[in-house]
C-alpha positions as CSV (number, residue, x, y, z in Angstrom):
1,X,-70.8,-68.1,43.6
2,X,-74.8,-67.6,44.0
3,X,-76.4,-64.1,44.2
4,X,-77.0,-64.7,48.1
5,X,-73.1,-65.5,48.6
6,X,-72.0,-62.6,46.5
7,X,-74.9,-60.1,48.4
8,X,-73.8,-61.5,51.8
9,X,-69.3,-61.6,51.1
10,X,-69.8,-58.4,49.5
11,X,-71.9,-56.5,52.1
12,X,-71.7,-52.5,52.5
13,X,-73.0,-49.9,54.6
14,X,-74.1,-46.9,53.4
15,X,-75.0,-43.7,55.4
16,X,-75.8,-41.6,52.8
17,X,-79.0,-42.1,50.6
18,X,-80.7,-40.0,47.4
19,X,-83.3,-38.5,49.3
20,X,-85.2,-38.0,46.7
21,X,-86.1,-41.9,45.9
22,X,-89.2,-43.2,47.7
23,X,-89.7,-46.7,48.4
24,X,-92.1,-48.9,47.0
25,X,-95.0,-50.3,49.0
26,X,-93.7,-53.6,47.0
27,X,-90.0,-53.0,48.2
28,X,-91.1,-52.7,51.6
29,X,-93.4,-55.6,51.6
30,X,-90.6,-57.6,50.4
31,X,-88.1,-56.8,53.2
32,X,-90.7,-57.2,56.0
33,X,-91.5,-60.6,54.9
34,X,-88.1,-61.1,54.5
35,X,-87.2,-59.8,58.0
36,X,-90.3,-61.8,59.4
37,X,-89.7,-65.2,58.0
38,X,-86.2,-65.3,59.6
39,X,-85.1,-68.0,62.0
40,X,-86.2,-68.2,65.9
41,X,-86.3,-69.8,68.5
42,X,-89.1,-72.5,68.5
43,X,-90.8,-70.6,66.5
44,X,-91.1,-68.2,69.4
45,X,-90.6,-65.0,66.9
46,X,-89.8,-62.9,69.7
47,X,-89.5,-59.4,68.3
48,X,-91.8,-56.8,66.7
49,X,-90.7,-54.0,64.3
50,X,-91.9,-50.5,64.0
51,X,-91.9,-48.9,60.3
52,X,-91.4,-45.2,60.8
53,X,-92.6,-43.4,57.8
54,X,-93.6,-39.8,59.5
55,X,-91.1,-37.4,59.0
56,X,-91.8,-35.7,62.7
57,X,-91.6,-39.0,64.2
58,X,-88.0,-39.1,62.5
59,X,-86.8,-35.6,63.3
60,X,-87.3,-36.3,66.4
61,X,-85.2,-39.8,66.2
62,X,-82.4,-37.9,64.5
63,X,-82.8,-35.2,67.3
64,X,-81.8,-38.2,69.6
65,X,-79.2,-39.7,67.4
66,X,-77.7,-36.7,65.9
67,X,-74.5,-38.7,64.4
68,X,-77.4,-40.5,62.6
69,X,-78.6,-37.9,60.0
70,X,-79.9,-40.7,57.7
71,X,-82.6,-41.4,59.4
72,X,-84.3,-38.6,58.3
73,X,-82.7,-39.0,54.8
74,X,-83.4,-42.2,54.1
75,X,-86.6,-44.0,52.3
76,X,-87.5,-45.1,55.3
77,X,-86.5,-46.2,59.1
78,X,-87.4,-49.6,60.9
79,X,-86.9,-49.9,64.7
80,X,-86.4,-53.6,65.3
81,X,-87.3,-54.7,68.9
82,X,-87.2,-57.5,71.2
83,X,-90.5,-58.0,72.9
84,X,-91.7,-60.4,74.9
85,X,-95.1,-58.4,75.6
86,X,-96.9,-60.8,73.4
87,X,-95.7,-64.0,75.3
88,X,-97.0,-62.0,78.4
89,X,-100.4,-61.7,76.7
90,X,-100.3,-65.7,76.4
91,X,-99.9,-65.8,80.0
92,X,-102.4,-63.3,81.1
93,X,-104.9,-65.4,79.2
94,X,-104.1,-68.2,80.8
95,X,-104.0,-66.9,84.3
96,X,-100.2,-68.5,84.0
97,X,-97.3,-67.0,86.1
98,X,-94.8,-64.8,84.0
99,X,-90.8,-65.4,85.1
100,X,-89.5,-62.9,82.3
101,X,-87.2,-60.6,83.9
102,X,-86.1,-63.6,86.7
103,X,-83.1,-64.7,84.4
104,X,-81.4,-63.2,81.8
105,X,-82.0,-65.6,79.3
106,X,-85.9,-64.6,78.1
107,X,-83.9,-61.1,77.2
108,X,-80.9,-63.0,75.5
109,X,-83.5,-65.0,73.1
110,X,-85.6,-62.4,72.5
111,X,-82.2,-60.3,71.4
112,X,-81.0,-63.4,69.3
113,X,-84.5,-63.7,67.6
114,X,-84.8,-59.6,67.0
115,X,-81.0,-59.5,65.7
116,X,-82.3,-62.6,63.2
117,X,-85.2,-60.8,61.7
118,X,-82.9,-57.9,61.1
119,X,-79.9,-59.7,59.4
120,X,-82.8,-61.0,57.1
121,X,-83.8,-57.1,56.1
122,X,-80.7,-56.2,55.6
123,X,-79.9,-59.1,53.1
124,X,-83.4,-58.6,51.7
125,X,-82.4,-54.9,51.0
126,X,-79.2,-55.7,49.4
127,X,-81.2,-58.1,47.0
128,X,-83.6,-54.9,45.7
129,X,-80.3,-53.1,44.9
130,X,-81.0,-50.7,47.9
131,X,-78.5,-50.0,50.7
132,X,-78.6,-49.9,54.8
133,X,-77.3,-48.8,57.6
134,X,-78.0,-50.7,61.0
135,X,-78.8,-48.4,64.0
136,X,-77.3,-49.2,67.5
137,X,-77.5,-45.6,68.2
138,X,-81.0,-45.2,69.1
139,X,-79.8,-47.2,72.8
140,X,-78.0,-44.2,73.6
141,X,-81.0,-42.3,74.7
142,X,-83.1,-45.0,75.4
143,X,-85.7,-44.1,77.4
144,X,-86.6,-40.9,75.4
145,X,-86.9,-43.5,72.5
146,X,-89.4,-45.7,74.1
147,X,-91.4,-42.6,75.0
148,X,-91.3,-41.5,71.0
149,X,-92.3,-45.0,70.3
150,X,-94.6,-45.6,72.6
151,X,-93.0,-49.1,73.8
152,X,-94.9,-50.8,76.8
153,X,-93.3,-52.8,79.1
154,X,-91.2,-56.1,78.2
155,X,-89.9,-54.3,75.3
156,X,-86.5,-53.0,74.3
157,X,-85.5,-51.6,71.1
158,X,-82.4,-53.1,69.9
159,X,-81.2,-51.4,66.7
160,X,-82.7,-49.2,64.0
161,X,-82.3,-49.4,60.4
162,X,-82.3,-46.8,57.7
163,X,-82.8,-48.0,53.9
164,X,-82.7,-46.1,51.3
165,X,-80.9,-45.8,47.7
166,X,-77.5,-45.3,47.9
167,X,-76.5,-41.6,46.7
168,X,-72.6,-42.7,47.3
169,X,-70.5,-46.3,46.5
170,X,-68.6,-47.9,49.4
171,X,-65.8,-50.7,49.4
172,X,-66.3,-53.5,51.0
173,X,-64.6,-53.4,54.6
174,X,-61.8,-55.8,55.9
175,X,-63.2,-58.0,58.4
176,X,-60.6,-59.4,61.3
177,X,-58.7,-62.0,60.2
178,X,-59.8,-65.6,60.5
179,X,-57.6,-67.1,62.6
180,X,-58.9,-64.7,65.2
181,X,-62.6,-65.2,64.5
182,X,-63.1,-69.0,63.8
183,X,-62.7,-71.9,65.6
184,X,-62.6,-75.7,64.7
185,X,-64.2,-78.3,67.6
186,X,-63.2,-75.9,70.9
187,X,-62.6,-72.1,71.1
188,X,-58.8,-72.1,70.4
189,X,-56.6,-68.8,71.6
190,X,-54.5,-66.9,69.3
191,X,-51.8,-64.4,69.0
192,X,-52.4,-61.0,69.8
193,X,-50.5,-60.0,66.8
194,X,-53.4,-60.8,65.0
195,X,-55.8,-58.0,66.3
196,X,-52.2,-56.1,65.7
197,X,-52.2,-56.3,62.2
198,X,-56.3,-55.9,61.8
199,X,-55.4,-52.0,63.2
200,X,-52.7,-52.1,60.4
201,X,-55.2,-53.0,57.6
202,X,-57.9,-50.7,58.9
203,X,-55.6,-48.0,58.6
204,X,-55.0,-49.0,55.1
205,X,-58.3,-49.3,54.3
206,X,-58.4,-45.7,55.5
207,X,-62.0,-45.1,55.9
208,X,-62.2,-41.4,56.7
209,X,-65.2,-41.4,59.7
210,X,-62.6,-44.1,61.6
211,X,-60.2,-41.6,63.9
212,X,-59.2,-44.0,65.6
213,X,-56.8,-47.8,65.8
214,X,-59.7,-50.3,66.4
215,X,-58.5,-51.7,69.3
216,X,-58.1,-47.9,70.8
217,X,-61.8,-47.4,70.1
218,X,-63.0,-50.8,71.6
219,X,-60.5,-50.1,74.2
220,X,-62.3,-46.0,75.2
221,X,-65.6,-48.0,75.1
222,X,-65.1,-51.1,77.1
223,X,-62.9,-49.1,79.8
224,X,-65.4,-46.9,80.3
225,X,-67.6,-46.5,83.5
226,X,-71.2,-47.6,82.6
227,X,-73.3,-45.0,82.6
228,X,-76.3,-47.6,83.6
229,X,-78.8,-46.4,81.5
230,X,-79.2,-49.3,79.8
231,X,-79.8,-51.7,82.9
232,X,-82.0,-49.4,84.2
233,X,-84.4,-49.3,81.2
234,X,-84.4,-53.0,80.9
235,X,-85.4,-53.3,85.1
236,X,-88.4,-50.8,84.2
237,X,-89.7,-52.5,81.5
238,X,-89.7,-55.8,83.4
239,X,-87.1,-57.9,81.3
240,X,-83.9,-58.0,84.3
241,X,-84.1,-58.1,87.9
């Protein structure tokens, strides 16, 4: 098995970092070109991330997040976005007509690409022998966020980051069984007793922050009324209709 198959079947997440180690400019070089030289969508490279490295800046970000202490803990805290601002630029040059926001799919690449560019600094952190933690957190208060951030329109941050060195070990966690996950040709159902016995070997696995079955806790989420923030954010900032 290669280093890159061991770092990627192997992968942790770690919440808690020694706050006393500081990233090197070299370490944080590597990740970004890492992140940046990740796989898009005709090249489009429709994203943009935001290194935050002032500790007010991540107070405040924690403030926001409060479940996410490691942000302020950690060596340091990327915000990866999806923008299609610069595409805009393009077509304000060119006097061109711009349809983002008339279909959801500009948003859904732009996403895709962003979630990419991540994935990459994630790997690229595991190679240094550092550990992460991705954010989805920072959506829950979105618009304060964007305000802290200073994001202009046809922008949307989709998940933050927190690297750092790990200050405690993790085991690796059981992923859903195969059969449930992977399909051969055409999307092929399954039983249900297979999501049945991923809630049995999650409870095994006993990881203490989990106090709840998985399916219960997908279940409270996806039954829940929307609060709407989220759509309302993305009909500001131009990218949905």
């Amino acid at each position: 098995m290669t280093d890159t198959l061991n770092l990627l079947q192997n992968h942790r997440t770690y919440r808690q970092f020694d706050e006393s180690y500081e990233l090197s400019s070299e370490e944080l070089q590597n990740i970004l070109d890492s992140a940046r030289q990740a796989p898009s969508w005709m090249n489009g490279q429709l994203y943009s991330i935001i290194v935050v490295q002032d500790p007010s800046i991540r107070e405040k970000l924690v403030a926001l997040s409060p479940r996410n202490p490691h942000i302020r803990k950690s060596s340091v805290f990327l915000v990866f976005l999806a923008d299609l601002k610069r595409t805009q630029k393009v077509a304000i040059q060119h006097q061109a007509d711009y349809h983002v926001g008339d279909s959801v799919d500009p948003l859904l690449v732009a996403t895709a690409d962003c979630a990419l560019a991540l994935e990459n600094a994630v790997v690229a952190t595991s190679a240094l022998g550092l550990g992460s933690v991705v954010v989805g957190g920072i959506r829950n208060e979105i618009e304060a966020v964007a305000e802290l951030l200073h994001l202009p329109d046809y922008v949307f941050p989709v998940a933050g980051l927190s690297i750092g060195k790990p200050a405690a070990d993790m085991e690796v966690k059981p992923r859903l069984p195969e059969k449930a996950v992977v399909h051969f040709d055409t999307y092929q159902d399954y039983d249900y007793s297979l999501i049945e016995d991923y809630d049995i070997t999650m409870k095994k696995f006993g990881e203490k922050r989990e106090t709840k079955d998985w399916t219960q806790k997908f279940l409270d989420v996806y039954s829940a009324e929307p609060t709407g923030k989220i759509d309302a954010f993305l009909k500001k900032q131009g990218l949905l209709k």
